[in-house]
C-alpha positions as CSV (number, residue, x, y, z in Angstrom):
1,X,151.8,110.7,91.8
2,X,155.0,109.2,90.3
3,X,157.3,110.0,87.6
4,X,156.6,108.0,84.6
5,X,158.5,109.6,81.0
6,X,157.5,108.2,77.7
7,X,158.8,107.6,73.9
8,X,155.3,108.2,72.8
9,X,155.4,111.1,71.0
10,X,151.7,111.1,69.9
11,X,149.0,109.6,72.3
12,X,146.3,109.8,69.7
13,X,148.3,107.3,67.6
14,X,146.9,103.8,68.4
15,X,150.0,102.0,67.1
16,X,152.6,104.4,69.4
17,X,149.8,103.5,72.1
18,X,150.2,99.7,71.3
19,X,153.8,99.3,70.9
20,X,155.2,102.1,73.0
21,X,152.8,102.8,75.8
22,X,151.5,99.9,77.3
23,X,154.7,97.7,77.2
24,X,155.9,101.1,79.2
25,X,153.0,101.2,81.4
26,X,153.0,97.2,81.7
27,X,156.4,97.2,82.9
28,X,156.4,100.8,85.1
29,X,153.4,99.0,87.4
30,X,154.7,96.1,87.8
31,X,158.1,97.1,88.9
32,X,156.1,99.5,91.1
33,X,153.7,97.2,92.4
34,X,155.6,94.1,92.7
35,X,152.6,92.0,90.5
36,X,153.1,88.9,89.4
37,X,151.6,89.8,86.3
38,X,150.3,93.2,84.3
39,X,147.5,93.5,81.9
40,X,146.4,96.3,80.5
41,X,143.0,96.5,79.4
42,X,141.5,99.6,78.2
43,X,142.8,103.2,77.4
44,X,140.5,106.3,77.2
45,X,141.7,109.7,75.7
46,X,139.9,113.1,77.5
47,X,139.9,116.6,76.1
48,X,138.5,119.9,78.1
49,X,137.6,121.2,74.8
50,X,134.4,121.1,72.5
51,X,136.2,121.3,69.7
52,X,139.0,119.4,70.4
53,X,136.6,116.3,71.3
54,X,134.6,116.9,67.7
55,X,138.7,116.7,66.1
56,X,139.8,114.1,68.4
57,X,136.4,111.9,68.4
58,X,137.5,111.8,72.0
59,X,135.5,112.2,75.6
60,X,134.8,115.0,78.1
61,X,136.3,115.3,81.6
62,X,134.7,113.2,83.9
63,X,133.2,115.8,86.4
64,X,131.0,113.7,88.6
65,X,132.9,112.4,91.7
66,X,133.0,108.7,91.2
67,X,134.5,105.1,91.4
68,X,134.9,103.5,88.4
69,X,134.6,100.1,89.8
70,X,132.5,97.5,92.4
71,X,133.8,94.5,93.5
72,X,130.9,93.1,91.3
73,X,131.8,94.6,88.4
74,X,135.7,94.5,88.9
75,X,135.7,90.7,89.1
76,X,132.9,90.6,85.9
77,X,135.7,92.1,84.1
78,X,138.1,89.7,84.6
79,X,135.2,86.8,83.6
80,X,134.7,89.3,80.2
81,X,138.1,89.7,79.1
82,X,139.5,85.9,79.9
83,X,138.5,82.5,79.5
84,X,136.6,81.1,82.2
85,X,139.2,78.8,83.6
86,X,141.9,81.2,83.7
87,X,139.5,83.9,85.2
88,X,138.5,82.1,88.0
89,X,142.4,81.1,89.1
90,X,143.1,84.7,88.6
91,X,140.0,85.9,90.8
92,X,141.0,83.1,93.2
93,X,144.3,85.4,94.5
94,X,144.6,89.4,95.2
95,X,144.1,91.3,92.2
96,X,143.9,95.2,91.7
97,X,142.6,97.9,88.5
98,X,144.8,100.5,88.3
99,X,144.2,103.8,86.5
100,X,147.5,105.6,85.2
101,X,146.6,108.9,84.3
102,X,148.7,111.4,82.1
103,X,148.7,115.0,80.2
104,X,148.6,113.5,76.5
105,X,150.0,116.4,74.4
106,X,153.6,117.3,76.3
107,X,152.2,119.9,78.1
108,X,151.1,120.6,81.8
109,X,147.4,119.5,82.6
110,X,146.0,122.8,83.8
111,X,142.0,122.9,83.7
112,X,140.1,120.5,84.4
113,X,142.7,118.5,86.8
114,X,142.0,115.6,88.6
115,X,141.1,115.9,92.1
116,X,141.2,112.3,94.3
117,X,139.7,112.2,97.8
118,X,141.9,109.9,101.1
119,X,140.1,106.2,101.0
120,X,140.4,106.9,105.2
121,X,138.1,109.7,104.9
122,X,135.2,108.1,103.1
123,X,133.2,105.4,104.4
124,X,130.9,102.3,103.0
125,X,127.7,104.1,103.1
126,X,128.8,107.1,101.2
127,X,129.1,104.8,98.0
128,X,126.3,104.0,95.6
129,X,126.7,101.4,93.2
130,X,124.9,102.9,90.1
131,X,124.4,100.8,86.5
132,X,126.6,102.0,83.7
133,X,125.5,101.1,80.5
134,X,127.5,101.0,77.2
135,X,126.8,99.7,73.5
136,X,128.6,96.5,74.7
137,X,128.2,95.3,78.4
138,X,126.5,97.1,81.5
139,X,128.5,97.6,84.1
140,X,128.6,98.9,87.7
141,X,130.6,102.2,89.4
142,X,130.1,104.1,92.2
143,X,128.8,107.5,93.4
144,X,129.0,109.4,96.2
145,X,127.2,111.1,99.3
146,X,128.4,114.0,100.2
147,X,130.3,113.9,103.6
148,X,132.2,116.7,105.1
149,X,134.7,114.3,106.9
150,X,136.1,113.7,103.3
151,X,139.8,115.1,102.6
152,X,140.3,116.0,99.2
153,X,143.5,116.6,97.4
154,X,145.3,117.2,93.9
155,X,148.0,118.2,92.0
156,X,148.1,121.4,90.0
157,X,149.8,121.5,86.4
158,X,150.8,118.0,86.6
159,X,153.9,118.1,84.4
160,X,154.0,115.8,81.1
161,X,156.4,113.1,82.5
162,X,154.4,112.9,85.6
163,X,151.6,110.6,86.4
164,X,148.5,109.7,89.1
165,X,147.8,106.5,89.8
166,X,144.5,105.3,90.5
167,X,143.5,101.9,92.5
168,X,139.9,102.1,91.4
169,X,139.4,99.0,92.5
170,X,141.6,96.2,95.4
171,X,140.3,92.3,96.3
172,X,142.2,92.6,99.2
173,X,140.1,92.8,102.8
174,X,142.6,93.7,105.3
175,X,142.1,97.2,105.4
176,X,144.1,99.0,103.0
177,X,142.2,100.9,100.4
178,X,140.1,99.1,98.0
179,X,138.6,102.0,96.0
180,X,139.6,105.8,94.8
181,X,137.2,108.4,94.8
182,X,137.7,111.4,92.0
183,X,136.8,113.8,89.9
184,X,137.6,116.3,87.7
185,X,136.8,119.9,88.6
186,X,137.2,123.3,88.1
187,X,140.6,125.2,89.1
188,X,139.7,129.2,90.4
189,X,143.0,129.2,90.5
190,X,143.5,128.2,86.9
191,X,143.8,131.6,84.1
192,X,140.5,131.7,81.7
193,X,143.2,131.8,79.2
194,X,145.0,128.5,79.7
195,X,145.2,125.6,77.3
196,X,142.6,123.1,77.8
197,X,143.5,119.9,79.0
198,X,144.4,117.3,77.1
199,X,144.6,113.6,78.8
200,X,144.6,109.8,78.4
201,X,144.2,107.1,81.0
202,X,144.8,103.4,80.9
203,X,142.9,100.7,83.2
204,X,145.2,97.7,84.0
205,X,144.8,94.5,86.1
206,X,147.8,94.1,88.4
207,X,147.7,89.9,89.7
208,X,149.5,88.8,92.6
């Protein structure tokens, strides 16, 4: 969790998103990361509300503990989204997806929160790669077994200038973390009576 404020003053405004946010974000994970190089790639808006969704033509929480990426389908990404010469020097050095995820509406996230489980808790054979298909591409992400060894954490009403971030996915091999299991859940802790959760997050390549 880090804190990350914002000029954006409505996140369901594509153009604030284009020439406010990401030029924040881009900047934010690189000075956090030490990258060579930022690219953001995708954003996806979230609402814990039927109704809200139908307004905002935007999608549910995501309440099935998952990875969003496999190595496979981490380095297909880069091969989509660049030209083949310039992906291949890219995938040639360390590269990471990073997931910054944020309350959209300038208010505490409160149900439906985020909860992320320790990478040194959960092992190789826990993960299943399982085919994602959209109307564009199929892709690859990863469920999971249930193991009691994992450890799982989060942070209740995440305030609006605060922010998770989410290394779904890490080339490197020399045993730090390469993936980030989560989900979004239920709070018992949460009032029946609380707004519902409002939230976007954007995917970036960070290149060393």
């Amino acid at each position: 969790m880090a804190s990350q404020s914002t000029a954006v003053t409505d996140f369901y405004d594509d153009a604030q998103i284009a020439d406010v946010y990401e030029p924040e974000v881009a900047a934010f994970l690189q000075q956090l990361t030490g990258a060579a190089r930022v690219h953001i790639f995708d954003h996806t808006r979230r609402a814990d509300s039927e109704s809200m969704r139908s307004e905002k033509v935007v999608r549910e929480p995501a309440g099935v503990i998952h990875n969003d990426y496999t190595q496979a389908s981490a380095e297909k990404r880069v091969r989509d989204l660049f030209p083949a010469d310039e992906a291949e020097d890219l995938l040639s050095r360390r590269f990471a997806i990073v997931n910054l995820w944020r309350s959209s509406n300038n208010a505490p996230i409160e149900t439906a929160p985020l909860a992320l489980c320790d990478a040194r808790s959960v092992s190789d054979g826990d993960l299943i790669t399982v085919e994602r298909h959209s109307k564009d591409r199929i892709g690859e992400v990863q469920q999971v077994i249930f193991n009691p060894d994992h450890r799982w954490f989060y942070y209740p009403r995440l305030e609006a200038d605060e922010a998770l971030l989410i290394k779904t996915y890490d080339s490197a091999t020399d045993g730090r973390a390469r993936f980030s299991v989560h989900t979004a859940f239920e709070d018992p802790t949460v009032s029946a009576d609380a707004p519902p959760r409002e939230s976007i997050e954007t995917r970036a390549f960070v290149f060393y």
